[in-house]
N, C-alpha and C positions, 0 to 999 in steps of 0.2 A: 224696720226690723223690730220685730219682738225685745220688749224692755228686757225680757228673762236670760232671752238669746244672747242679746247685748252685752249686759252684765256678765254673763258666763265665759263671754268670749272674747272679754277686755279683763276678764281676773287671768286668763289664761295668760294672754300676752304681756299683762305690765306686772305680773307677781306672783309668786308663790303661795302655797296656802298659807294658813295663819300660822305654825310650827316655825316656817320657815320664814326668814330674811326677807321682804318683800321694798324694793329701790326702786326710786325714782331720778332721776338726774335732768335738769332743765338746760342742758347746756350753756354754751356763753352769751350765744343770744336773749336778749330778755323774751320772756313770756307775757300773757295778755291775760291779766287776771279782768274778768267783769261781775261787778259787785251790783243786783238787782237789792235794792229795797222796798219789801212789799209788804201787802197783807192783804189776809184773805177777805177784809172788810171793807177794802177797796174796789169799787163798781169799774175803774178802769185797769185794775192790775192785771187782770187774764189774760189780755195780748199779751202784756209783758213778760209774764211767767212763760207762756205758750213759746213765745220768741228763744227765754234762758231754756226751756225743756229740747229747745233743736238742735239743741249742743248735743242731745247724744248720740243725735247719726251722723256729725261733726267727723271727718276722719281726722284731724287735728285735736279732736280733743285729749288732752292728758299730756300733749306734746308741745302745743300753741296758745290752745285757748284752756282757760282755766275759771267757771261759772260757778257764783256761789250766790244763793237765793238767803237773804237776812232779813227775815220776818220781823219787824216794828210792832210796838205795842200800844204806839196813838191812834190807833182805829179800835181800839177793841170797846171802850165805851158806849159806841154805837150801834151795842146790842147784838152781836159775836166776838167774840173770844176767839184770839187765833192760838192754838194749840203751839203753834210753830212760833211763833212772838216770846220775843228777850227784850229788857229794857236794855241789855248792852248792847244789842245792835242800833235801836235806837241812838244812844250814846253812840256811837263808830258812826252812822249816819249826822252825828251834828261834828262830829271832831272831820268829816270828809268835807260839809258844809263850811266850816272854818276855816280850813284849808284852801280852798276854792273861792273863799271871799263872798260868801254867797249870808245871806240871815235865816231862811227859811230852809225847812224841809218838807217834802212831801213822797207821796208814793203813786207812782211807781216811779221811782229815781238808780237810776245808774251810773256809774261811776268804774272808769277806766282805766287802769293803773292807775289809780287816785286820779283823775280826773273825771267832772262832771262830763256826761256826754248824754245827747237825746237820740232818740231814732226816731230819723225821717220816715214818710212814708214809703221811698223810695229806698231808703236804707239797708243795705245785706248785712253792714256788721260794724264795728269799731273800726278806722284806722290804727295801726299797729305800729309801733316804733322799731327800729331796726337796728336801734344801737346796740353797741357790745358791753354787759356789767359785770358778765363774771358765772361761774357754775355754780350752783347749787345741787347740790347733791344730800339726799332725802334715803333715810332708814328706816325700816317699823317692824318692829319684832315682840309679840309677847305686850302688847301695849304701850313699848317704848319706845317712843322716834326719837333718832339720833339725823345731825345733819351738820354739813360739812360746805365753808365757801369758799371759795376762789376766786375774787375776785378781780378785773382788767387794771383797773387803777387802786395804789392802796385805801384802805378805808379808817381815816382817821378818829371814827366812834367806833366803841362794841356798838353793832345792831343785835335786833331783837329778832327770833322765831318764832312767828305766828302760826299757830295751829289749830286746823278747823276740820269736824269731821260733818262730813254730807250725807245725808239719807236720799235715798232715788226710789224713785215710783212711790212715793205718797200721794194719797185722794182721801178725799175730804168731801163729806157732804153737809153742804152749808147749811143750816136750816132757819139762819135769822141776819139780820143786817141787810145791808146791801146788796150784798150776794145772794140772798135766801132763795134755794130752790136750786143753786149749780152745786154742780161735783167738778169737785177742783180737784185736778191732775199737778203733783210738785217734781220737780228733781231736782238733786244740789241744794236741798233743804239745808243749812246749818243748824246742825241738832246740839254743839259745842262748840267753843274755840277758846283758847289762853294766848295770852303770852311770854315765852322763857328766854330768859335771860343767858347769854355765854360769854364768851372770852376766846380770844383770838380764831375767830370763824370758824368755832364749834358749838355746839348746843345738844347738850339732850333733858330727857323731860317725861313724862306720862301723857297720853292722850288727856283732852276735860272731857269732864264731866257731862255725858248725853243725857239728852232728854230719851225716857223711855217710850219710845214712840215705833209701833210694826213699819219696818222699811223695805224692800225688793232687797238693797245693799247699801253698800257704805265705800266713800272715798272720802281720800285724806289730801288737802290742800294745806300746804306750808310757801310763808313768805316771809320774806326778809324786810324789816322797815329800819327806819331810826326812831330812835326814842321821843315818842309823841306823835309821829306822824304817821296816819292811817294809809298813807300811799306805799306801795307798794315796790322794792327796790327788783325781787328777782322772786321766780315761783314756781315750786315743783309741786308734783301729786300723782293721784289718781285711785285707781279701785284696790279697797284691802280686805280681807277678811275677817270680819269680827268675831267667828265661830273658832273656839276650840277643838281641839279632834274628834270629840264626840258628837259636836254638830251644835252643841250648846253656846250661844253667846257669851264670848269669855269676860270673865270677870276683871273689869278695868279698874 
């Protein structure tokens, strides 16, 4: 299907325009957030990006599957520069390594509800857990996400809400490093992400800070962790609006 198509006709179904109230809700079942760590200076990252971009003709995506592509910035020395590169993802790639008991990092690295996972050649996707953590319920209004949990057993810490906004249909054309000479196809770019602080499984907050970068659209991924830990307890989202009623990208 048409990226255009697509976008158009999943802003339809999971939200409102931008004026209005736009909700998400992850039910009690947990979700499958998959976190690709890449870069464009990477000679083997393309399947793997190619693999996260098939999420969008996913009928489960925004419902099940939840892809966020987090550009590193230890390839960039090698003579490309990834536009899409944050040292803090970086950072969130070594505290997932930590986590996982692992020393090294590399790309193209995935990680599955905070867990290290590879794909086979035979591979169609992640196994998926099927326990029950609790609702998450997800608001975005005027630049301000509010969010709300429920969870199955109580939860003895304040957790934290993670919040990450995605750009879709970005391309790139490489013209140095390793890659020099592809045009490289993104979606689920993280172009920002925070994280805020609540109190008895509320949260609200402003969207961070994006990179000014031309995108198709934008989706909003939020997740629930504990404090320090990059794994991921419960996760809502999907496609918002960032245009004001004029058509102009609103001012965050």
């Amino acid at each position: 299907m048409n990226l255009r198509i697509w976008l158009l006709c999943l802003s339809v179904f999971t939200g409102k325009a931008f004026a209005d109230t736009t909700s998400f809700n992850s039910g009690v079942q947990q979700t499958v957030m998959i976190e690709l760590y890449t870069s464009q200076g990477c000679s083997s990252c393309p399947p793997a990006e190619q693999y996260l971009n098939s999420f969008t003709s996913n009928e489960q995506l925004w419902k099940k599957y939840f892809p966020l592509a987090f550009h590193v910035d230890y390839w960039d020395y090698l003579g490309w520069r990834d536009n899409y590169a944050d040292a803090r993802h970086t950072q969130r790639q070594k505290q997932h390594a930590a986590s996982n008991s692992t020393r090294t990092i590399y790309t193209p690295g995935f990680f599955v509800n905070g867990k290290s996972w590879r794909r086979g050649f035979f591979s169609s996707g992640p196994s998926t857990d099927t326990r029950m953590v609790g609702e998450l319920r997800v608001s975005f209004k005027q630049g301000v996400v509010e969010a709300t949990f429920k969870p199955v057993k109580t939860v003895k810490q304040n957790l934290q809400l993670n919040i990450a906004v995605l750009g879709m249909g970005l391309a790139t054309q490489i013209e140095a490093g390793e890659n020099e000479g592809r045009y490289s196809s993104h979606d689920f770019v993280v172009l920002g992400h925070h994280t805020l602080a609540g109190s008895d499984n509320r949260w609200q907050g402003k969207l961070p800070n994006l990179k000014n970068i031309r995108v198709s659209g934008h989706a909003l991924v939020a997740w629930l962790s504990r404090p320090g830990q990059p794994a991921p307890i419960q996760t809502a989202g999907g496609i918002i609006d960032l245009r004001d009623k004029s058509g102009h990208k609103a001012d965050l």
